[in-house]
N, C-alpha and C positions, 0 to 999 in steps of 0.2 A: 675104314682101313685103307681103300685106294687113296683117299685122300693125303692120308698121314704118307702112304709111300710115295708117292706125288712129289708131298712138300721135301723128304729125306731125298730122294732121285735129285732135283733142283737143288737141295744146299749142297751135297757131293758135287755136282756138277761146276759149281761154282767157288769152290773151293779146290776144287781140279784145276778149274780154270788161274785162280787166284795162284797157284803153286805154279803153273806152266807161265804166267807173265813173270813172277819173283826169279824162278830159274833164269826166264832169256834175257830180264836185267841183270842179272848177276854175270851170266856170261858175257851178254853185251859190255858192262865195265871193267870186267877184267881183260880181254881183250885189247880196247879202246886206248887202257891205260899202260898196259905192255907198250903199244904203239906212239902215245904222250911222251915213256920213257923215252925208246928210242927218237924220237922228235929233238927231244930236249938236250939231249948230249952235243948234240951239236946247235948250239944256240942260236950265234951268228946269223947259222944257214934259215933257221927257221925266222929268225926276224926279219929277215932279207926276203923270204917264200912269202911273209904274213903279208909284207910291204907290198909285194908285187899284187898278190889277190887281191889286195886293197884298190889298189890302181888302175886292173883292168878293169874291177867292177863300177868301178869310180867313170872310166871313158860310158857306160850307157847312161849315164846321168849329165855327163860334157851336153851330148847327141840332144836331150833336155832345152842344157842351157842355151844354146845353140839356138833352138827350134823359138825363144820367148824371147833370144835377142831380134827376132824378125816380127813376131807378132805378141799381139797382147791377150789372148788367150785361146785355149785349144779344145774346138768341142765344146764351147761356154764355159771351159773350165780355167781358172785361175792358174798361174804358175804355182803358188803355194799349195790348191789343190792338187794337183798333178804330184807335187812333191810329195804330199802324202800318201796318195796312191803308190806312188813308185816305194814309200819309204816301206808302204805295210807289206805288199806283197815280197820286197826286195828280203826285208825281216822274216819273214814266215820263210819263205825259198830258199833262204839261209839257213835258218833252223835244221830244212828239211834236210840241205842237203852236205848239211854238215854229220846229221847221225848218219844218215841211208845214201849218201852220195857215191859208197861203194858198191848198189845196187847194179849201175848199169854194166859190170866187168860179169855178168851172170852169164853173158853169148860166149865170150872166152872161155869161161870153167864149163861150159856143158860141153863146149866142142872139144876141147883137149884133153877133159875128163879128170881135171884139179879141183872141180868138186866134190870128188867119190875121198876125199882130204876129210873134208866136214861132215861125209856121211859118217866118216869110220869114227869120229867122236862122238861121247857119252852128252853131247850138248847141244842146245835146240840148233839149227840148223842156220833160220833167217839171222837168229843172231850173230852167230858165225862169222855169215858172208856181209851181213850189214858193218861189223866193227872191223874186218877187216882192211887194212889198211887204213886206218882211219886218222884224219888229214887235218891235224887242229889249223892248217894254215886258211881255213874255209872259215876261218873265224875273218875274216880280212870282211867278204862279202856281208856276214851280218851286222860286226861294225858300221860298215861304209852305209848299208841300209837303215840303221838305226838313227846315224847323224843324218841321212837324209829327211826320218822321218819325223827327227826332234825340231830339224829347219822347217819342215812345214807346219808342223804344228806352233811354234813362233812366228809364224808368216803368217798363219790363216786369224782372217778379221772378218766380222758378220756369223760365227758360229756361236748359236747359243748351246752352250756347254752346260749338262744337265750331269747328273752323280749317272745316269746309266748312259749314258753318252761318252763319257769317262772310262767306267765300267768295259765299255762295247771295244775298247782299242787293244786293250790287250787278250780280252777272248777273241776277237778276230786274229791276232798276233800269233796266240796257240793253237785256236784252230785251223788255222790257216798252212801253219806248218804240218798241222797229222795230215790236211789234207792230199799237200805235194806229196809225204812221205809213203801216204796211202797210193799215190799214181805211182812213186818210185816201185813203189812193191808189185803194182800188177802190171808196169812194166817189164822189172823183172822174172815173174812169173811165166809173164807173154814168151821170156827169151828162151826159155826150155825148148819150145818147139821151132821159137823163129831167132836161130842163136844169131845171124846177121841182122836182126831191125833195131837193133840200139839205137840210133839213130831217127829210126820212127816213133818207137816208143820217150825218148831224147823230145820230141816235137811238143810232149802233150807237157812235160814238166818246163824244162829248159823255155821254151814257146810259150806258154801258157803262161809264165811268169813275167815273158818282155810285155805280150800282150798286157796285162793286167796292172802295167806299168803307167795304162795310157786310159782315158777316161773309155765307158762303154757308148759315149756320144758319136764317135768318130767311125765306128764297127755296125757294120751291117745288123739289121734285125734279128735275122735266122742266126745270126753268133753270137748272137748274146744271147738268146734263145738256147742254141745248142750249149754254150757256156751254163744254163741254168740246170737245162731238165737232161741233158746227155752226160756231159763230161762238167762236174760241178765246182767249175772254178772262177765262178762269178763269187760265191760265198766265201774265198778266200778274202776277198779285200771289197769288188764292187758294190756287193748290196748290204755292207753292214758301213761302208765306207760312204754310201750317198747318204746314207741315215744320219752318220757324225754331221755331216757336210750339210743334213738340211736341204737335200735335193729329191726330187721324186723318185720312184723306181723303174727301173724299165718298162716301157709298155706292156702290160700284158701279164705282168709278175707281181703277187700280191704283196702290199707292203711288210708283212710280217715273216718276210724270209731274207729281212736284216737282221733277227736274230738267232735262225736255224743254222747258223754255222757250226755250232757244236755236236746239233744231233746230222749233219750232215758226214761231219769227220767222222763220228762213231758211226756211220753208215757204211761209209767210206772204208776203213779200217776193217771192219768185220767183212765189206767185197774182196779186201786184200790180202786177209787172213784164207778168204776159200779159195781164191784164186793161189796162192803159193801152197797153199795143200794139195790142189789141183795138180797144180805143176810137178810138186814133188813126189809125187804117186806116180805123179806119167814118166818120171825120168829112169834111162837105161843105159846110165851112165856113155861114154861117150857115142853118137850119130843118133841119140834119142830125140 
């Protein structure tokens, strides 16, 4: 009999759970698409916005080309490799911060108390604040990342290309993005009580993406280190990305955590889910 309620407790609970993701999708798209609309009405403007995102995300890849007009590889890394690198994490960062990019506005609505907005609605909350404002012109930076990282993948020669090798590039791609999206959220989270550190919390996603840009050859021991087992943003693109590449793993790191990227996110994700529970419990609407 304990058993039997055991197994009923765990399918209620996840079927709880199942109805509380449907819902913040729902809301999440409805939102999203309000804001699509008003995007679209003015067209022009947003072609012009799309071009420009394009562009500045375009000059950290100039700074690139720049760097292999001077020498012929970086870190024993190839131009073509580097380009991959920049392309996966650039793709995934994109991703991220294209759904959750309205994350870091969370220090302004606690201080001014324009989130007591989203309290007062019948609908999940993260959802809310995440599709708010939501900026299809961020599509520029995934683009520009994507063609960067189809150029390296037509550049890279000496890769033997295996069906999970294949496989590995766009679950790093997906993963990659829940993971920024998971740091955007306990950033956000963080900002309930430190409504000014945007800009720190800013360090770990924004930061963590230029870094991840560049091989983990070039970077101190201890940071690739803290990259692995602290803050796990080496799984984004570095250690699933030396595995396409045929390269070792970092000293010290076992080679089978070029394919933990997935259960990394889902680690990840469920830290950023208690962390924004956290937050929202602690919040007292404005000086909280």
């Amino acid at each position: 009999m304990p058993a039997a309620r055991t197994a009923g407790d765990a399918r209620a609970a996840q079927a709880s759970l199942a109805r509380a993701a449907a819902e913040s999708w729902r809301t999440y798209r409805m939102i999203a698409a309000m804001w699509i609309r008003s995007t679209m009405t003015y067209r022009s403007s947003f072609a012009l916005t799309l071009l420009s995102s394009f562009t500045v995300t375009f000059f950290d890849f100039v700074v690139i080309l720049l760097m292999f007009g001077q020498v012929e590889g970086l870190g024993g890394f190839s131009f073509a490799e580097v380009a991959f690198l920049y392309g996966t994490t650039g793709v995934s960062f994109g991703l991220a911060d294209l759904v959750a990019g309205s994350l870091p506005r969370m220090g302004k609505r606690v201080r001014d108390g324009s989130l007591d907005t989203f309290l007062l609605r019948p609908a999940p909350v993260l959802a809310q604040v995440a599709a708010d404002r939501f900026a299809l012109r961020r599509l520029g930076r995934v683009t520009q990342g994507l063609l960067v990282l189809i150029g390296g993948l037509v550049l890279l020669d000496g890769v033997a290309w295996t069906p999970l090798k294949v496989l590995l590039v766009p679950v790093m791609l997906l993963s990659g993005a829940l993971i920024f999206a998971a740091l955007m959220v306990v950033g956000a989270s963080a900002l309930f009580w430190l409504q000014d550190a945007a800009e720190v919390t800013n360090s770990f996603t924004y930061g963590g993406n230029t870094m991840l840009q560049y091989p983990p050859t070039i970077f101190a021991q201890d940071l690739v280190r803290g990259v692995v087992y602290v803050v796990p943003l080496a799984f984004v693109n570095w250690l699933p990305a030396l595995y396409v590449l045929g390269r070792p793993a970092p000293a010290g790191v076992p080679g089978w955590t070029a394919f933990a990227s997935p259960l990394v996110a889902v680690a990840c994700c469920a830290v950023a889910g208690w962390a924004w529970r956290t937050g929202l419990r602690a919040y007292r609407s404005t000086g909280s």
